[in-house]
N, C-alpha and C positions, 0 to 999 in steps of 0.2 A: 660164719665159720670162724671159730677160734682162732688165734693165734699157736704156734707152735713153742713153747717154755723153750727157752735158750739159756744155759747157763752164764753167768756175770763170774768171771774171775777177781772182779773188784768185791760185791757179793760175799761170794766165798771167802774172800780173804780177812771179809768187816765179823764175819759169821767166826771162824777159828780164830781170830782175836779177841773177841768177843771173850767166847767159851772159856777160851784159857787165861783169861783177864779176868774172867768170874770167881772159876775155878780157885786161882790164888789168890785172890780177897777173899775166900771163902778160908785156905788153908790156915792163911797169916792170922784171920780174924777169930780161926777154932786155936790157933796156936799161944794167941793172946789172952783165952782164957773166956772165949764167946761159946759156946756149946749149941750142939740142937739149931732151930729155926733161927737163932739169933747168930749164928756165923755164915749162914743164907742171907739173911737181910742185910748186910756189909758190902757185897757187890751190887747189891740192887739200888742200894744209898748214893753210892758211887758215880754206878753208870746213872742215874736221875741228874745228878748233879752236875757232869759233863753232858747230857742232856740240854738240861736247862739253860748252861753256859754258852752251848753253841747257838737254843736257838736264839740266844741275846742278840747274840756277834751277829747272830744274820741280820736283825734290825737295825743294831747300835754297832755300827764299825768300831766306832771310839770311844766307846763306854769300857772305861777302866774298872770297873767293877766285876762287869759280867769276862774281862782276858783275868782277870785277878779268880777270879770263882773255877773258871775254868786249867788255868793254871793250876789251883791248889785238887781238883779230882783228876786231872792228868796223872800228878806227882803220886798221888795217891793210888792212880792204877799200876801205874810205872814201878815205883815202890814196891808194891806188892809181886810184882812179877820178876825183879830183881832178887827183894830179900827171901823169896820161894827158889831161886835158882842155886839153892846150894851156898851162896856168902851169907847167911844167916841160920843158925842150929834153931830149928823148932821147937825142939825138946828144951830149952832154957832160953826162951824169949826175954829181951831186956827188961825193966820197969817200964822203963820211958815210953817204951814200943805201946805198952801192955796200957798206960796213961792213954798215949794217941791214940789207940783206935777205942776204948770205953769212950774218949770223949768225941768222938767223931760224929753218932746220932746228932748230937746237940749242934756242929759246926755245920754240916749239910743242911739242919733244918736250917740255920740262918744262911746260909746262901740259897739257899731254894727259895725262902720267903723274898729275899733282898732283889733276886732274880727277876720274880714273877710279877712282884708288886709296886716296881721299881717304873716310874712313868717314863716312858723312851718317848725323844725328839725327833719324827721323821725328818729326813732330810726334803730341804723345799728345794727338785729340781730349781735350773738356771730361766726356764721359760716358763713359770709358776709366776717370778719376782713380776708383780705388776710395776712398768716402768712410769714415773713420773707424765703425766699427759703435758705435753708439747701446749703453751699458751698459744691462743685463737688470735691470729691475727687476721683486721679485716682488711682486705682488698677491696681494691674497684676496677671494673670495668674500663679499658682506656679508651674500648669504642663507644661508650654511653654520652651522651654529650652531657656538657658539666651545665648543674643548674643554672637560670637564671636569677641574676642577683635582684636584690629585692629591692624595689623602685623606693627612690629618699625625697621625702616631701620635705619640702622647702620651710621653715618656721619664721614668721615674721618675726623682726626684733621689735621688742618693744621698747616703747618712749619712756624715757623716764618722768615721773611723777612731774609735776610743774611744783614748784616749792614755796609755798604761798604767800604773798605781796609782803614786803617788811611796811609795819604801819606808818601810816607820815606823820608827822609832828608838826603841830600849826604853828605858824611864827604868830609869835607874840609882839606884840608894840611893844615900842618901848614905853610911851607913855603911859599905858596899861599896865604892863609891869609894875612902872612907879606909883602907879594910883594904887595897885595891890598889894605894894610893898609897905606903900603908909599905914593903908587900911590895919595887916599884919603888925606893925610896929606899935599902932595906936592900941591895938589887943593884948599887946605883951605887955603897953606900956602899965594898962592898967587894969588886964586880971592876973599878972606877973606870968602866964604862960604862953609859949607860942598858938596862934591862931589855927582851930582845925581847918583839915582842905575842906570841908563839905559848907563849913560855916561859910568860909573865904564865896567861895562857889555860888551860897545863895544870896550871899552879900553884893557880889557882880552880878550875877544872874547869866551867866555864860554857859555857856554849849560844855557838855563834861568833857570832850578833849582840850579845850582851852582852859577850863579851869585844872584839868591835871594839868598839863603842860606847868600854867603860874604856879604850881602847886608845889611840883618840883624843883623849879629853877628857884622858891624859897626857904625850899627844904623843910615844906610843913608837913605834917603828919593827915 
């Protein structure tokens, strides 16, 4: 079953202002020198443009563009329903007047375009903002019993290297000495050089550390 139509006094009231805000855009725009279907199209320009301007506003609160758009087709209907009340002669419409509304086509189309094609910022609700994730801390368990520590094996120290025997040095006689030292003297004396040690050596016939040993203590080569 249908509903029963109830009349809206809000309605009504959008409807008669409407009309008669038509109306006198329609007169102001034949008075200015618009004739025929072209001082019809003047409020239809109009009320698009306040249109369009509101439904910005319902998206963009704070889009100065679309209070400025809607602003300048208010002034424009207001205007028209003002200079139609009688403080304006029809019959000898201003220039200026007769300038503004010729160029009015061209200012609507650029706010309708500006309106429509203009990218609007929705607003990101306060429970949209994803908040920063809380770092993970780990816990433990106080009734878990705490691991057991890991058994420490013992490392033997080690010895150090033994450092190996300083060599001995065989005593020399002395008479041996002397008998090596002539031997030596008797070589310089007469091939004018000191005596090799290996010469010395097989000349004694000695054991090699006893001949190094005399060897050194002559300081032969």
């Amino acid at each position: 079953m249908s509903r029963p139509i109830r009349p809206d006094a809000v309605l009504v009231q959008a409807v008669i202002a409407g009309a008669l805000s038509f109306a006198h855009l329609h007169d102001l725009a034949e008075a200015a020198g618009q004739s025929g279907w072209k001082a019809w199209a003047y409020p239809v320009s109009v009320d698009l443009l306040l249109v369009a301007a509101w439904r910005r506003l319902r998206t963009a609160r704070r889009d100065r563009s679309a209070w400025t758009w809607f602003v300048i087709a208010l002034f424009a209907s207001l205007g028209a329903n003002i200079a139609t009340a009688g403080l304006l002669d029809l019959a000898h419409v201003p220039a200026w007047l007769c300038i503004l509304v010729a160029g009015w086509p061209a200012l609507a189309f650029l706010g309708g375009t500006l309106l429509v094609h203009s990218p609007t910022t929705p607003a990101v609700p306060a429970q949209a903002v994803e908040e920063p994730a809380a770092p993970e801390v780990e816990t433990h368990r106080t009734d878990e019993p705490a691991p057991d520590p890991a058994p420490t094996v013992a490392v033997p120290e080690l010895a150090p290297a033994p450092s190996p025997p300083a060599p001995s040095v065989p005593t020399i006689p002395v008479a041996l000495l002397d008998h090596a030292r002539k031997i030596a003297d008797a070589h310089r004396a007469s091939t004018g050089s000191p005596m090799p040690a290996d010469a010395l050596s097989a000349r004694l016939q000695l054991p090699a550390p006893m001949a190094d040993a005399i060897a050194a203590e002559l300081q032969l080569t």
